[in-house]
One Martini backbone bead per residue (centre of mass of N, CA, C, O) as a GRO file, in nm:
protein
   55
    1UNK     BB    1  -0.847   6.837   0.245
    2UNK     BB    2  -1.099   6.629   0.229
    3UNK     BB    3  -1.185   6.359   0.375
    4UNK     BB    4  -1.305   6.243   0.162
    5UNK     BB    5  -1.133   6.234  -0.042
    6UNK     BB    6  -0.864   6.112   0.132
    7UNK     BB    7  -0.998   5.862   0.093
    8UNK     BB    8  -1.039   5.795  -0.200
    9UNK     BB    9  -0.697   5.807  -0.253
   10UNK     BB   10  -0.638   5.564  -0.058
   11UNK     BB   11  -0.818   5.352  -0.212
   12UNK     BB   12  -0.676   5.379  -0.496
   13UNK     BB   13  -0.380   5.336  -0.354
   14UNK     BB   14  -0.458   5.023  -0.278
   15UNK     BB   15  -0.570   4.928  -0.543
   16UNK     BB   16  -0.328   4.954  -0.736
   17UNK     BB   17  -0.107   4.798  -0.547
   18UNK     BB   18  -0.290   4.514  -0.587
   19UNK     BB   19  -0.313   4.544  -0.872
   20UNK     BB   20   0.031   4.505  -0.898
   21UNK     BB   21   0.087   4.257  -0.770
   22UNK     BB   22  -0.076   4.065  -0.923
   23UNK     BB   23   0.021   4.124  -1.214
   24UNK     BB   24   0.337   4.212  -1.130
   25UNK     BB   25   0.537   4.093  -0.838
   26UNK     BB   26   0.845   4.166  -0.929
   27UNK     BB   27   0.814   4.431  -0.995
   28UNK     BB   28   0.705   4.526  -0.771
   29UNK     BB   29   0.941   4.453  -0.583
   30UNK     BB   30   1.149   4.630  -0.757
   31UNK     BB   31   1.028   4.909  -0.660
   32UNK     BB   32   1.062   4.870  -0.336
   33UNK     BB   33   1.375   4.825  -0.384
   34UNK     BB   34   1.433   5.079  -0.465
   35UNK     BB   35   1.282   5.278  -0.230
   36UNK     BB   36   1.477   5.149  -0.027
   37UNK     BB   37   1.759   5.268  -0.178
   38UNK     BB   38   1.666   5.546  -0.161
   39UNK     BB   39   1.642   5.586   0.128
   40UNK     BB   40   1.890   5.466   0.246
   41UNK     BB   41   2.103   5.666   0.076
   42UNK     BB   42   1.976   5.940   0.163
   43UNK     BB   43   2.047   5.893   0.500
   44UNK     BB   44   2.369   5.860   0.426
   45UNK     BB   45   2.440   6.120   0.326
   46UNK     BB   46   2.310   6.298   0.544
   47UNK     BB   47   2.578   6.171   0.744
   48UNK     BB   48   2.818   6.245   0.576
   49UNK     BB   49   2.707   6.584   0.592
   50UNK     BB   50   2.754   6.609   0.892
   51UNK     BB   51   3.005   6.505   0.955
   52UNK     BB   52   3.150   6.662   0.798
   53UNK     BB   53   3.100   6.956   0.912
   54UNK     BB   54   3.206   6.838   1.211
   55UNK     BB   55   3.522   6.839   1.140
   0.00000   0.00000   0.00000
């Protein structure tokens, strides 16, 4: 991806972010604890998948 684009692509998607956060504060909050809650079940599960292996 060239640089140009790849700066571009940043921008939008912290300009969409902002504008996120501004326009409805909550539902913005409740996305990120969504995908906080989906990365930290994920990492649990791999932690259970490998302890089940290893015993």
């Amino acid at each position: 991806m060239p640089a140009k684009a790849k700066t571009l692509l940043i921008w939008i998607v912290v300009i969409f972010l902002i504008f996120a956060i501004v326009n409805d504060p909550n539902r913005a909050g409740n996305i990120v604890t969504s995908i906080w809650d989906f990365i930290t079940n994920t990492i649990s599960s791999f932690g259970e998948f490998f302890s089940t292996i290893s015993s």
